[in-house]
PyMOL CGO cylinders between C-alpha atoms (Angstrom):
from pymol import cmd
from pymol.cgo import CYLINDER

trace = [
    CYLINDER, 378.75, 153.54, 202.28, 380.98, 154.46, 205.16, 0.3, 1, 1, 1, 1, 1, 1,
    CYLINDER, 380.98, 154.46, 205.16, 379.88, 153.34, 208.44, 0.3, 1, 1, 1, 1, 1, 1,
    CYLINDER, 379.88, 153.34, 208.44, 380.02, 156.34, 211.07, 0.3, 1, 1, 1, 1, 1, 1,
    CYLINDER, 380.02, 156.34, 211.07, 380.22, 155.71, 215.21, 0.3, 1, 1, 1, 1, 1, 1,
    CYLINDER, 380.22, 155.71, 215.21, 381.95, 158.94, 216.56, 0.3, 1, 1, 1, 1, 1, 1,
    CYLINDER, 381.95, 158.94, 216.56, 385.52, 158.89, 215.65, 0.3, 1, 1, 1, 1, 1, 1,
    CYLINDER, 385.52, 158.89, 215.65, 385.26, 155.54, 214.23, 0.3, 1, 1, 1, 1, 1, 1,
    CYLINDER, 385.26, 155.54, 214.23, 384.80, 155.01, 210.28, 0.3, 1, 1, 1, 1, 1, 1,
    CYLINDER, 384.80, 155.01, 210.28, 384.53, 151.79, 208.78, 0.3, 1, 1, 1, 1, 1, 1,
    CYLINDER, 384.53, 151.79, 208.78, 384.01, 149.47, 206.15, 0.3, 1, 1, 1, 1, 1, 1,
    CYLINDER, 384.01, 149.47, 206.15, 383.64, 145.65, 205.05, 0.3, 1, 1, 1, 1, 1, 1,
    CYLINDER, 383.64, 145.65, 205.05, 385.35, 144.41, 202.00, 0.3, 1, 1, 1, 1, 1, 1,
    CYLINDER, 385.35, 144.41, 202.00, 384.02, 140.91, 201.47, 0.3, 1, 1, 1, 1, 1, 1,
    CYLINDER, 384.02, 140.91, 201.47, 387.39, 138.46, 200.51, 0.3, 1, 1, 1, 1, 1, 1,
    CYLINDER, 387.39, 138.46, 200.51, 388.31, 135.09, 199.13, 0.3, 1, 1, 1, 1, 1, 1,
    CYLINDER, 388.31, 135.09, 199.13, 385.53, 132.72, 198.13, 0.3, 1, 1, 1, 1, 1, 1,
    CYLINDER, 385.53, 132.72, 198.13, 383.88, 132.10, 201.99, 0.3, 1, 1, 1, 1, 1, 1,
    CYLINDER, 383.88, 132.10, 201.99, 383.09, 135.93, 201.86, 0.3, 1, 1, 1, 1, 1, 1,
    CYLINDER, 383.09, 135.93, 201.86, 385.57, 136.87, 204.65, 0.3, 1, 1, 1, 1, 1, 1,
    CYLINDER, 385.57, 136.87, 204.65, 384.96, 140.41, 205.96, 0.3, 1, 1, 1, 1, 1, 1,
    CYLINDER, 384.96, 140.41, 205.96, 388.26, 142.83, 205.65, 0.3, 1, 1, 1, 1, 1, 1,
    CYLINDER, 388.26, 142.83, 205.65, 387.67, 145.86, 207.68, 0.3, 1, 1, 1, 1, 1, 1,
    CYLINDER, 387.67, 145.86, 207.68, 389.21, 149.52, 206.70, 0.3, 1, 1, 1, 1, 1, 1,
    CYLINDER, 389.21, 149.52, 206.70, 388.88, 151.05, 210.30, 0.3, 1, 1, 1, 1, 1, 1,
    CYLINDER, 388.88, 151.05, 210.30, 389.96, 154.53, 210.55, 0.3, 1, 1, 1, 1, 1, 1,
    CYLINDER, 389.96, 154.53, 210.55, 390.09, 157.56, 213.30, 0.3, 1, 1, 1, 1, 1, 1,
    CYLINDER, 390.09, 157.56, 213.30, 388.15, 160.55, 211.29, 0.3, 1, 1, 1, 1, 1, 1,
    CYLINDER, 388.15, 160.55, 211.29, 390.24, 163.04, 213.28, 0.3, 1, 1, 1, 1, 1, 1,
    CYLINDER, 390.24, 163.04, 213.28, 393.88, 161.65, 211.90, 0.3, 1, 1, 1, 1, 1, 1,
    CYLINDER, 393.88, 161.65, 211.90, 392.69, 159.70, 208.59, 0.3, 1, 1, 1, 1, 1, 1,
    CYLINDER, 392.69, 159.70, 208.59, 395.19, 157.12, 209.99, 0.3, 1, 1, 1, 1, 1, 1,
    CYLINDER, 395.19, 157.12, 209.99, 393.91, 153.63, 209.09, 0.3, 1, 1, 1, 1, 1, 1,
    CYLINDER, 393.91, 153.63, 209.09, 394.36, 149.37, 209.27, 0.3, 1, 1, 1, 1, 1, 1,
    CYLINDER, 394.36, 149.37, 209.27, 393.20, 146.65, 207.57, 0.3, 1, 1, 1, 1, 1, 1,
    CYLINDER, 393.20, 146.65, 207.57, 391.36, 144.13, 209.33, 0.3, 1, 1, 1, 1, 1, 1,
    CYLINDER, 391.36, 144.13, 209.33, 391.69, 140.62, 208.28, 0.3, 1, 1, 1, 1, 1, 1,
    CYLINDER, 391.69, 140.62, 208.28, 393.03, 140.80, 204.89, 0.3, 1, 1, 1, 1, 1, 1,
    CYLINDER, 393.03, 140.80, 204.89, 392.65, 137.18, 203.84, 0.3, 1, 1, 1, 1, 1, 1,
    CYLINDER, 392.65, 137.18, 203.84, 392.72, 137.87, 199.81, 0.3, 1, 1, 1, 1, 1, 1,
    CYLINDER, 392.72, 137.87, 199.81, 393.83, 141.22, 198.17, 0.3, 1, 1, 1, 1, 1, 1,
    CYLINDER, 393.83, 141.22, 198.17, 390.71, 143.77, 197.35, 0.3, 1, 1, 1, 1, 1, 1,
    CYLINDER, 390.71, 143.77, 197.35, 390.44, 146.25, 194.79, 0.3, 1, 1, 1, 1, 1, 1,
    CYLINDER, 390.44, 146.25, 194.79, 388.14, 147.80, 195.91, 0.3, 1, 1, 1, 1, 1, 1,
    CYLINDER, 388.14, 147.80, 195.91, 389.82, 147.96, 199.57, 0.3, 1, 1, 1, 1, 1, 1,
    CYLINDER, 389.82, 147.96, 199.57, 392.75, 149.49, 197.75, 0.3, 1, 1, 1, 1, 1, 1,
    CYLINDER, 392.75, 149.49, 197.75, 390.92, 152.41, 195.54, 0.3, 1, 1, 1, 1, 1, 1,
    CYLINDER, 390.92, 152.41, 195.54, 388.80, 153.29, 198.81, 0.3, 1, 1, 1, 1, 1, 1,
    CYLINDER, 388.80, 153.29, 198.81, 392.48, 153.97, 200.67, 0.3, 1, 1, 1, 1, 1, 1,
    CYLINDER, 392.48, 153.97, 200.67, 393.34, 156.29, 197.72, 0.3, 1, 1, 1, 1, 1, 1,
    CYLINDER, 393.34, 156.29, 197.72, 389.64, 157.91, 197.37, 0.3, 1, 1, 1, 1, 1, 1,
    CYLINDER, 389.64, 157.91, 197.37, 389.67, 158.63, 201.02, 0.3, 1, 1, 1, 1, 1, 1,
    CYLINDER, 389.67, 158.63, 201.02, 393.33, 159.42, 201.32, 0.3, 1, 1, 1, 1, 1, 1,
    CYLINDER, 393.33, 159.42, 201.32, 394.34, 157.53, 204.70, 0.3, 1, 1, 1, 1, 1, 1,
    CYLINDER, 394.34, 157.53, 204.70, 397.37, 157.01, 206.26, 0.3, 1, 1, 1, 1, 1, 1,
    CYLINDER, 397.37, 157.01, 206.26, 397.45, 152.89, 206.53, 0.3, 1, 1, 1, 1, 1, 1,
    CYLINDER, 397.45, 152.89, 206.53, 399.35, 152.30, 209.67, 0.3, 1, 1, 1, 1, 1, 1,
    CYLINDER, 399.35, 152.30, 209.67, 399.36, 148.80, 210.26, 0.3, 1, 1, 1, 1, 1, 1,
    CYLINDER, 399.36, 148.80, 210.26, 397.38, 145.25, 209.71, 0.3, 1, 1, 1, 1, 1, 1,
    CYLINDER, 397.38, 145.25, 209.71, 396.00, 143.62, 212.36, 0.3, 1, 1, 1, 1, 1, 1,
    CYLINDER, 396.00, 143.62, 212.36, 395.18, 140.09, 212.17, 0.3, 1, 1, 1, 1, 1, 1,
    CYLINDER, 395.18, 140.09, 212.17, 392.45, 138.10, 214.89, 0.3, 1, 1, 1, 1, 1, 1,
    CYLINDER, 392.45, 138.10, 214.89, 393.80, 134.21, 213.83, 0.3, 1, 1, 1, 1, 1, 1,
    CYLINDER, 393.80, 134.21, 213.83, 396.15, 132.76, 211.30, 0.3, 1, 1, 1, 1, 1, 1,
    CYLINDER, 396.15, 132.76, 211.30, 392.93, 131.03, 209.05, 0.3, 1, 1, 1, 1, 1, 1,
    CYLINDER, 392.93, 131.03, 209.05, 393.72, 131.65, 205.43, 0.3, 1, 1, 1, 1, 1, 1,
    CYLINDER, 393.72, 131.65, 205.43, 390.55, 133.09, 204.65, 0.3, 1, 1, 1, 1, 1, 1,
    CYLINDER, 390.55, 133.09, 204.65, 391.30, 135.85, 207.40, 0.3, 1, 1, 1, 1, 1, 1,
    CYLINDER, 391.30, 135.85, 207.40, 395.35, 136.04, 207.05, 0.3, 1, 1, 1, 1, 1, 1,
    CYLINDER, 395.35, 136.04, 207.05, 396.16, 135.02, 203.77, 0.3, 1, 1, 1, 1, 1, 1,
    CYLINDER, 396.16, 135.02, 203.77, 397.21, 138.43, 201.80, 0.3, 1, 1, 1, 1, 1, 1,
    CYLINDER, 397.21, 138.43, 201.80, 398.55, 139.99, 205.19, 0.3, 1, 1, 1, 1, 1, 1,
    CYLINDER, 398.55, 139.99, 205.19, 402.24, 139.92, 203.55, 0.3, 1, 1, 1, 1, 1, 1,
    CYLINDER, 402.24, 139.92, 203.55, 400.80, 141.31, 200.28, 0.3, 1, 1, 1, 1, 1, 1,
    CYLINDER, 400.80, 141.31, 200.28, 399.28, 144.48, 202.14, 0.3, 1, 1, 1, 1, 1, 1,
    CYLINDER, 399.28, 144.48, 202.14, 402.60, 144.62, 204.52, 0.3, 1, 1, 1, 1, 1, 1,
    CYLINDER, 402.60, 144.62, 204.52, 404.88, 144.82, 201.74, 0.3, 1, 1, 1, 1, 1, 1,
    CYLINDER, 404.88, 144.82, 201.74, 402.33, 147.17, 199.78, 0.3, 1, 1, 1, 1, 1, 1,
    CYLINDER, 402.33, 147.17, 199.78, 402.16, 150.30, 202.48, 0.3, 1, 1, 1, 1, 1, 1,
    CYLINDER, 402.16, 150.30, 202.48, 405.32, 148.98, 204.27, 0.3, 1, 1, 1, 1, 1, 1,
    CYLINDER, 405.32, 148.98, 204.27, 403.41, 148.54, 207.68, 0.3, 1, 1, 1, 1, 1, 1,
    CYLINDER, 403.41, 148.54, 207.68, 403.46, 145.73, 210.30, 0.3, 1, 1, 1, 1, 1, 1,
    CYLINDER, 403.46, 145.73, 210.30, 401.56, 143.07, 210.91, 0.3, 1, 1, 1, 1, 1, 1,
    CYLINDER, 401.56, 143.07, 210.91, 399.84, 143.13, 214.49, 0.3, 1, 1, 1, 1, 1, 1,
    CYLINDER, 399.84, 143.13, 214.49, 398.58, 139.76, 215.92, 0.3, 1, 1, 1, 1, 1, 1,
    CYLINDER, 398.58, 139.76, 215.92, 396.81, 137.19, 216.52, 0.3, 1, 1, 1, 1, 1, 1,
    CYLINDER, 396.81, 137.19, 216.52, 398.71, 135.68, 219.50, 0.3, 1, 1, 1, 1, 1, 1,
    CYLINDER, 398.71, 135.68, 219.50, 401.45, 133.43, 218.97, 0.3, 1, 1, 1, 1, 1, 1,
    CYLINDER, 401.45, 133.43, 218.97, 399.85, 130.03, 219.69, 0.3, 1, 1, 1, 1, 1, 1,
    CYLINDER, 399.85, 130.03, 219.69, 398.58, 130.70, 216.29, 0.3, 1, 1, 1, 1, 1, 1,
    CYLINDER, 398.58, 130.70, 216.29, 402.01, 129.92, 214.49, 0.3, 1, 1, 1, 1, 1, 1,
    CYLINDER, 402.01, 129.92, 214.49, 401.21, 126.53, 213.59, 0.3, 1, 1, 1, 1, 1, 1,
    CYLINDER, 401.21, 126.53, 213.59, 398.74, 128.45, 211.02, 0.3, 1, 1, 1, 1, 1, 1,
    CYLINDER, 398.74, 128.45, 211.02, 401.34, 130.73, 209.26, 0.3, 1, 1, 1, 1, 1, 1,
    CYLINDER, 401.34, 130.73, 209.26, 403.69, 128.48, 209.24, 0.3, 1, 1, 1, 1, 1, 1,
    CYLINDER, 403.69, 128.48, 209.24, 401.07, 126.41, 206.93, 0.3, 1, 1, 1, 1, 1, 1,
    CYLINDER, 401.07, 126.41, 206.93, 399.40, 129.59, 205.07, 0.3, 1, 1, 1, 1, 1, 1,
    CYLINDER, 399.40, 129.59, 205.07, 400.52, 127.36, 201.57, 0.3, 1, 1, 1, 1, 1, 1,
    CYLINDER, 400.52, 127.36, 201.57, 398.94, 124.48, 202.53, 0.3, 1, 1, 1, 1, 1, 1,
    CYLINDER, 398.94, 124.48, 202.53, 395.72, 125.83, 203.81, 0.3, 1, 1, 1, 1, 1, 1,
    CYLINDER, 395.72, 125.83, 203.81, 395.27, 127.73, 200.67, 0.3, 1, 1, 1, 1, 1, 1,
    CYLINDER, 395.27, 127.73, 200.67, 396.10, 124.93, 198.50, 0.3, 1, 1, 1, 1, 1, 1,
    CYLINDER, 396.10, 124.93, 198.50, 392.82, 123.00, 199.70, 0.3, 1, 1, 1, 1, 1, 1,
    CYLINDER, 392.82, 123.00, 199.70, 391.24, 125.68, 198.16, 0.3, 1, 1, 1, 1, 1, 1,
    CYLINDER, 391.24, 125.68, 198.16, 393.36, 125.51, 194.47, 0.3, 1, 1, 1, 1, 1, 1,
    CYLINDER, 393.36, 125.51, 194.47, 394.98, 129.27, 195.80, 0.3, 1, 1, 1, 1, 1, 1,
    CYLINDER, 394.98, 129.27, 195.80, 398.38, 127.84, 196.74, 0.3, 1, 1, 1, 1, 1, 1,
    CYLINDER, 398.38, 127.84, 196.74, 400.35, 129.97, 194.05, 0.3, 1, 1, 1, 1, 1, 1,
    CYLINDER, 400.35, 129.97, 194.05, 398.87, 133.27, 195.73, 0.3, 1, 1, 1, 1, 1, 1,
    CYLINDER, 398.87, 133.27, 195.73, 400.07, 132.58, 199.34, 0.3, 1, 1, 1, 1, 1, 1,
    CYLINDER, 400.07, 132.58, 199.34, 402.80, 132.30, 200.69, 0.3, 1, 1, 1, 1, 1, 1,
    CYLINDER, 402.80, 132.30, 200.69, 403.77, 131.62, 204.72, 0.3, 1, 1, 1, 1, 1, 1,
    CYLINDER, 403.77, 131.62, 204.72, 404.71, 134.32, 206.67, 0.3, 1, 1, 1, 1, 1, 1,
    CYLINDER, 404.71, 134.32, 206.67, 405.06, 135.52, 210.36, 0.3, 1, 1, 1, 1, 1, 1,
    CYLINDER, 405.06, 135.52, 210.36, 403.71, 138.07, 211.63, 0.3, 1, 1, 1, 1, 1, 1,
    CYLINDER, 403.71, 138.07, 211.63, 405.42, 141.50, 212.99, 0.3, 1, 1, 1, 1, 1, 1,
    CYLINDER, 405.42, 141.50, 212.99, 404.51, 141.32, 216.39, 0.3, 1, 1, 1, 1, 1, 1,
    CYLINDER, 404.51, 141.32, 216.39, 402.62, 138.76, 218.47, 0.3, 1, 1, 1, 1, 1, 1,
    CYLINDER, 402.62, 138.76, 218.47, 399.77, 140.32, 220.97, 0.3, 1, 1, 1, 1, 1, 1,
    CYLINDER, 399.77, 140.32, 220.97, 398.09, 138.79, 223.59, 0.3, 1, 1, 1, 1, 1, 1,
    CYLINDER, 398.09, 138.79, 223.59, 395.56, 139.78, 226.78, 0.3, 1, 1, 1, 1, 1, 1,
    CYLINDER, 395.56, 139.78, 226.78, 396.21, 142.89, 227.76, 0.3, 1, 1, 1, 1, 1, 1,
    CYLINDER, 396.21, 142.89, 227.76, 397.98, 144.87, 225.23, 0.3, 1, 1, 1, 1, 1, 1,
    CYLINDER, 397.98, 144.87, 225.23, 396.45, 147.52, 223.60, 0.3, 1, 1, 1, 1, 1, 1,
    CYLINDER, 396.45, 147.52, 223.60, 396.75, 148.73, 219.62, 0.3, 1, 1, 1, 1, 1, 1,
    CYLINDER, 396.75, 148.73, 219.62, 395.79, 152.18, 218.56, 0.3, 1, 1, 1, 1, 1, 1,
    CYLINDER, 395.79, 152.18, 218.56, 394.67, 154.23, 215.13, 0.3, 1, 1, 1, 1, 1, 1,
    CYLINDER, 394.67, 154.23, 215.13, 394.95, 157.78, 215.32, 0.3, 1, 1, 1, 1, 1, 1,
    CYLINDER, 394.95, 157.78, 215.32, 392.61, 159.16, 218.65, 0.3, 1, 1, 1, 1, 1, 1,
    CYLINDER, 392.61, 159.16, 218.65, 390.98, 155.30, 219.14, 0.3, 1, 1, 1, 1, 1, 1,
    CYLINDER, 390.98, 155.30, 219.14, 392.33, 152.54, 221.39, 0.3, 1, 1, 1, 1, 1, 1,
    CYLINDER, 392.33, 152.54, 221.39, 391.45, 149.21, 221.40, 0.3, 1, 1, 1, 1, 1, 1,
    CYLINDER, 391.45, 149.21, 221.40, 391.69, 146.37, 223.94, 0.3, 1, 1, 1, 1, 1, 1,
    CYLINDER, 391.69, 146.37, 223.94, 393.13, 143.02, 222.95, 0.3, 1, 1, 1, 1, 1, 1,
    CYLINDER, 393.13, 143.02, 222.95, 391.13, 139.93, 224.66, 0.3, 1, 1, 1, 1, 1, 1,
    CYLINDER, 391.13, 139.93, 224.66, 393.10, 136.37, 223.75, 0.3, 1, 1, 1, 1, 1, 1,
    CYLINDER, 393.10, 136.37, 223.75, 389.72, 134.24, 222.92, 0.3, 1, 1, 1, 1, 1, 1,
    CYLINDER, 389.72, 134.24, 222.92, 390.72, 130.67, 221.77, 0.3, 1, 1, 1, 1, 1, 1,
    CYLINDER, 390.72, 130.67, 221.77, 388.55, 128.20, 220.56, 0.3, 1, 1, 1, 1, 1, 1,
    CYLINDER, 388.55, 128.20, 220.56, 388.35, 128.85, 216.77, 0.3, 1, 1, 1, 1, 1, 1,
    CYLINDER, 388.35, 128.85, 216.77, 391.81, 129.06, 217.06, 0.3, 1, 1, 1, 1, 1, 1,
    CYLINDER, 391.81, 129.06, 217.06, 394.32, 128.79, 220.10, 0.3, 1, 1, 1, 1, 1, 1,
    CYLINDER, 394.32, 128.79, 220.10, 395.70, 132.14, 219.41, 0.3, 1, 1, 1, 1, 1, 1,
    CYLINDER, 395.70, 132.14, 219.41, 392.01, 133.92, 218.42, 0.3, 1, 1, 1, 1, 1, 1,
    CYLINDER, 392.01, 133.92, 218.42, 392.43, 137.85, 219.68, 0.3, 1, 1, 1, 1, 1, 1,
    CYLINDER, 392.43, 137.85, 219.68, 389.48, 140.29, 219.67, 0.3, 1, 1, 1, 1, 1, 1,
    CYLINDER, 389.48, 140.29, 219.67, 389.63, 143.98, 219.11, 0.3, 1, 1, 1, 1, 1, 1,
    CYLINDER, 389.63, 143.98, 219.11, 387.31, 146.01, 221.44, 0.3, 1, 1, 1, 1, 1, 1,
    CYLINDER, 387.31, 146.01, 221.44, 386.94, 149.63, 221.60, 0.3, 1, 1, 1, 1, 1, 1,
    CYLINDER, 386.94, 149.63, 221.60, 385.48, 149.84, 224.77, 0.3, 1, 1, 1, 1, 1, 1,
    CYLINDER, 385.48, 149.84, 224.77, 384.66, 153.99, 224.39, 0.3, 1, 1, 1, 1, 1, 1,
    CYLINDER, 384.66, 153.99, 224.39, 382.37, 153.46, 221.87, 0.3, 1, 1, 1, 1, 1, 1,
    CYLINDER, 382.37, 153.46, 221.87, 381.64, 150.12, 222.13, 0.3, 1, 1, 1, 1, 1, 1,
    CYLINDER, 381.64, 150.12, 222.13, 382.70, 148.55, 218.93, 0.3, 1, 1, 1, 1, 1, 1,
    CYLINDER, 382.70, 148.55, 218.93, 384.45, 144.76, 218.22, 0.3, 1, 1, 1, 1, 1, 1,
    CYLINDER, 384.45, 144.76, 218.22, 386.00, 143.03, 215.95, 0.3, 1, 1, 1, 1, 1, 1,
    CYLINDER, 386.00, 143.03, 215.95, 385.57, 139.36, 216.60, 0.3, 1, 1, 1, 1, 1, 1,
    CYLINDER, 385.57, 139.36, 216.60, 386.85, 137.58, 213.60, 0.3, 1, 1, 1, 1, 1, 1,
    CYLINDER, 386.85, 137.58, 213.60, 385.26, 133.84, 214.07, 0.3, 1, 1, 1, 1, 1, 1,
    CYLINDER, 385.26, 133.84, 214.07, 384.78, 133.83, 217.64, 0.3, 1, 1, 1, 1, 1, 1,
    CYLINDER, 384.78, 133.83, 217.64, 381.00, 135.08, 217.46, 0.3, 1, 1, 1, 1, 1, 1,
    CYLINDER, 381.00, 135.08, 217.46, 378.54, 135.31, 214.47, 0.3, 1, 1, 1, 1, 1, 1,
    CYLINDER, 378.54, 135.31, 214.47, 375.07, 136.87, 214.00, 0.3, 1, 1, 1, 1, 1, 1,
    CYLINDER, 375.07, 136.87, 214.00, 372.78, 133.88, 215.31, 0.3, 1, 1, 1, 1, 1, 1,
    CYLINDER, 372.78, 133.88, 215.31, 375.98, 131.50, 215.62, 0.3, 1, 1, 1, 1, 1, 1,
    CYLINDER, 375.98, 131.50, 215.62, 379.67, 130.55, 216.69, 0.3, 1, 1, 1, 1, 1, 1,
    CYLINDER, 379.67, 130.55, 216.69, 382.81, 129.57, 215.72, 0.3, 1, 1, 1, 1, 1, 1,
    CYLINDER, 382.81, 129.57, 215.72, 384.06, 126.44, 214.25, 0.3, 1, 1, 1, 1, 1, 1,
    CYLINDER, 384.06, 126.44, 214.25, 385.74, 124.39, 216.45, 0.3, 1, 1, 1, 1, 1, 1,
    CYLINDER, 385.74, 124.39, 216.45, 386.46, 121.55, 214.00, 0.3, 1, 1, 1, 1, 1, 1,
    CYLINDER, 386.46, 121.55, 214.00, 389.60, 122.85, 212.36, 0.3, 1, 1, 1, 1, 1, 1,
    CYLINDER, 389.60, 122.85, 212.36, 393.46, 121.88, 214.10, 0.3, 1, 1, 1, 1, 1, 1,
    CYLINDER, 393.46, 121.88, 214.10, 393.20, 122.53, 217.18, 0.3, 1, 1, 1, 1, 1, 1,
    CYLINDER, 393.20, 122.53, 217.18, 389.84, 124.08, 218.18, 0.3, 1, 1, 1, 1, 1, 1,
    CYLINDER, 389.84, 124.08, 218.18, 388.76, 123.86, 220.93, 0.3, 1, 1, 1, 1, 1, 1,
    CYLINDER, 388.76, 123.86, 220.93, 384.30, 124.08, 221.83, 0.3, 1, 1, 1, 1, 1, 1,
    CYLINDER, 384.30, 124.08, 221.83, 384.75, 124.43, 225.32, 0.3, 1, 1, 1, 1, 1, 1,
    CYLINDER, 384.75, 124.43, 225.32, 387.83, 127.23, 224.98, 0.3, 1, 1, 1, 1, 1, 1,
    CYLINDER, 387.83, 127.23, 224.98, 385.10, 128.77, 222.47, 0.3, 1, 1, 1, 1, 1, 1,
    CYLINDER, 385.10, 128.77, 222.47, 382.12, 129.10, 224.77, 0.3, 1, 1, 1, 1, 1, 1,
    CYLINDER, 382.12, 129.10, 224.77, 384.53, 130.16, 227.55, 0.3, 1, 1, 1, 1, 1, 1,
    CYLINDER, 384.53, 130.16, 227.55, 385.65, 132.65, 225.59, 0.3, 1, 1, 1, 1, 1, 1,
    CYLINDER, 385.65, 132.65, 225.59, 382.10, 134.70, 224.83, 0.3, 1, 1, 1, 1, 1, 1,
    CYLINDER, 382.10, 134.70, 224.83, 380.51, 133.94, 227.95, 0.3, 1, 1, 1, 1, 1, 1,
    CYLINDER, 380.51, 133.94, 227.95, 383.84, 134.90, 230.20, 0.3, 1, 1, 1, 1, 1, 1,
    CYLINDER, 383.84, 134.90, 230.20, 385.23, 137.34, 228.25, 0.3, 1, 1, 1, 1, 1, 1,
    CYLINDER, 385.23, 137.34, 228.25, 382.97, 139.03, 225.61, 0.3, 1, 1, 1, 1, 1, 1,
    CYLINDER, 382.97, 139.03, 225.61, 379.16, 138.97, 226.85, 0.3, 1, 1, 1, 1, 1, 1,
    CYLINDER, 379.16, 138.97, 226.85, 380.32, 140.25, 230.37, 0.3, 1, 1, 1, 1, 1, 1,
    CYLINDER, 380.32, 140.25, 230.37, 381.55, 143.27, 228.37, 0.3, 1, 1, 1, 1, 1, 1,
    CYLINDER, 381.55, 143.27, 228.37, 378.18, 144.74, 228.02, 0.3, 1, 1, 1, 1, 1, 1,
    CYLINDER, 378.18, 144.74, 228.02, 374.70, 144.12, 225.73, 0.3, 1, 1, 1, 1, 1, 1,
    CYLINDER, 374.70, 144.12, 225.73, 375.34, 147.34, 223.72, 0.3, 1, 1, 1, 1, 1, 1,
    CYLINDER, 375.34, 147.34, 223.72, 378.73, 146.41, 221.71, 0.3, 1, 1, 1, 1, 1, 1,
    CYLINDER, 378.73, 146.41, 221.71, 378.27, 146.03, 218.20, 0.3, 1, 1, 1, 1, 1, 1,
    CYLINDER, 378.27, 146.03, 218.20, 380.23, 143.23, 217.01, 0.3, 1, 1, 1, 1, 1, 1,
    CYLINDER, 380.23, 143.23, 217.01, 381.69, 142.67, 213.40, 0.3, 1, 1, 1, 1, 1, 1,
    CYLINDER, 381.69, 142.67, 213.40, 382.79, 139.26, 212.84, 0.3, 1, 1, 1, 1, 1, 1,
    CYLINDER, 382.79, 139.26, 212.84, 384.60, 137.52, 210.10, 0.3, 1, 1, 1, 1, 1, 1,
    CYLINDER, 384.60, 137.52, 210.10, 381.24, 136.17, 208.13, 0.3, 1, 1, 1, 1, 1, 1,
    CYLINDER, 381.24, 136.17, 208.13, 377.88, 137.58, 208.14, 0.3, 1, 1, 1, 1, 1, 1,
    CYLINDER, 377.88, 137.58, 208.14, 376.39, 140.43, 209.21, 0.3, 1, 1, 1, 1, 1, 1,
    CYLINDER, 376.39, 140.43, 209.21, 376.86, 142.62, 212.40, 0.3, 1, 1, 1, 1, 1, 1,
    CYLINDER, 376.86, 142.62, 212.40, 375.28, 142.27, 215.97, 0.3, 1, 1, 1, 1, 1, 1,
    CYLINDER, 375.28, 142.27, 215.97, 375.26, 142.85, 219.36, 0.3, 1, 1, 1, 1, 1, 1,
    CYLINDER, 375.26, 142.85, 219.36, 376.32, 140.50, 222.87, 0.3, 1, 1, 1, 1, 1, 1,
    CYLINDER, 376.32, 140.50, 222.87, 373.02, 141.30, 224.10, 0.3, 1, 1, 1, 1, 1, 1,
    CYLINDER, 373.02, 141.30, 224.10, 371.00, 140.42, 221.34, 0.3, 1, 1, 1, 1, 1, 1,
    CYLINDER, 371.00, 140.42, 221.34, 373.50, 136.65, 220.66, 0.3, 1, 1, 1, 1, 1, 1,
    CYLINDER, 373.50, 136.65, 220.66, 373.22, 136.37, 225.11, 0.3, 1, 1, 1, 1, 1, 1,
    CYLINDER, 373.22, 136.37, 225.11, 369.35, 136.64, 224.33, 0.3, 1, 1, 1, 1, 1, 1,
    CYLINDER, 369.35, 136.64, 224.33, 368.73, 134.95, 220.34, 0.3, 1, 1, 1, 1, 1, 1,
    CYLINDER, 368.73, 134.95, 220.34, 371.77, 132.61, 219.65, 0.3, 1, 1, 1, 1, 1, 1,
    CYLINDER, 371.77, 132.61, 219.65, 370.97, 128.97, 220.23, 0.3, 1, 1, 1, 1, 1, 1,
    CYLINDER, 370.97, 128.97, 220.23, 374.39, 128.07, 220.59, 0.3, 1, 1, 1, 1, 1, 1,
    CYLINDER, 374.39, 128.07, 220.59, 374.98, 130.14, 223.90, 0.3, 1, 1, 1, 1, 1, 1,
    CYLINDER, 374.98, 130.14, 223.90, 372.28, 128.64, 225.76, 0.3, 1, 1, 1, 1, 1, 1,
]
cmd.load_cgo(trace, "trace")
């Protein structure tokens, strides 16, 4: 079922074998769309694009994990669209796309890539009427990115931020202080109403994760 907040459709396409949410955000007044977080190709992503007849416009990436990155090229090459993000201290990561995905016996279907164009704090990336803000959150990663649309008061968090948990910081290069600096400095200050999607799990809100999760207290 599509999920409805003004202008702002969406819908979670679960990917790879962790379950990795891929997002299909579009504005309903242009039908112009991007994928979130493509980390494996989705059928059912792809038939939904057709059924609903948007205009995909780009791919935007939070962090250079497999599981969240992993078919970005495949969907590039596909609509012949860029690749937007994560920020560039994440190159490390696509530089070793292969290798990550051949801990998981999925070498053969990945293949390393860069991406498009880097973002970091500050910039802004828009789909049709709807702008989002781009908040550099490392931790997870060093080159994590957010998406907020601040309007309506929707993110996408990738694995900064989880219902009732955080990210792991136990991968190359995380970082548990850069994490917790990261939600308490830069997301939860942005207001107890967002909704937050993340990159596992089910959706919530800062103010109920400033209130319920144990990690942030």
């Amino acid at each position: 079922m599509v999920n409805s907040s003004g202008s702002i459709q969406y819908l979670w396409f679960p990917v790879t074998p962790f379950e990795q949410n891929c997002s299909l955000i579009w504005c309903s007044v242009t039908n112009e769309a991007v994928i979130v977080d493509p980390g494996g190709s989705s059928p059912e992503l792809e038939k939904k694009i057709t059924e609903l007849n948007l205009s995909i416009k780009a791919i935007w990436l939070t962090h250079g994990h497999w599981d969240h990155a992993g078919a970005g090229k495949y969907y590039a090459d596909k609509y012949n669209i860029e690749i937007l993000g994560p920020h560039i201290e994440d190159t490390f990561l696509f530089e070793s796309l292969p290798e990550q995905a051949a801990r998981f016996g999925l070498s053969s279907e990945t293949e390393a890539y860069l991406p498009s164009k880097w973002l970091k704090e500050g910039d802004s990336v828009e789909i049709g009427k709807l702008k989002f803000d781009v908040l550099h959150c490392p931790g997870h990663t060093p080159g994590h990115i957010v998406f907020i649309e601040k309007t309506q008061g929707k993110a996408w968090v990738g694995d900064v931020l989880f219902n009732g948990s955080i990210g792991r910081t136990d991968f190359p290069r995380g970082n548990t202080a850069d994490l917790l600096s990261s939600i308490k400095n830069k997301l939860l200050p942005l207001g107890d109403d967002i909704e937050f999607y993340p990159g596992h799990g089910s959706s919530s809100t800062f103010g109920r994760e400033k209130r319920y999760n144990p990690f942030l207290k």
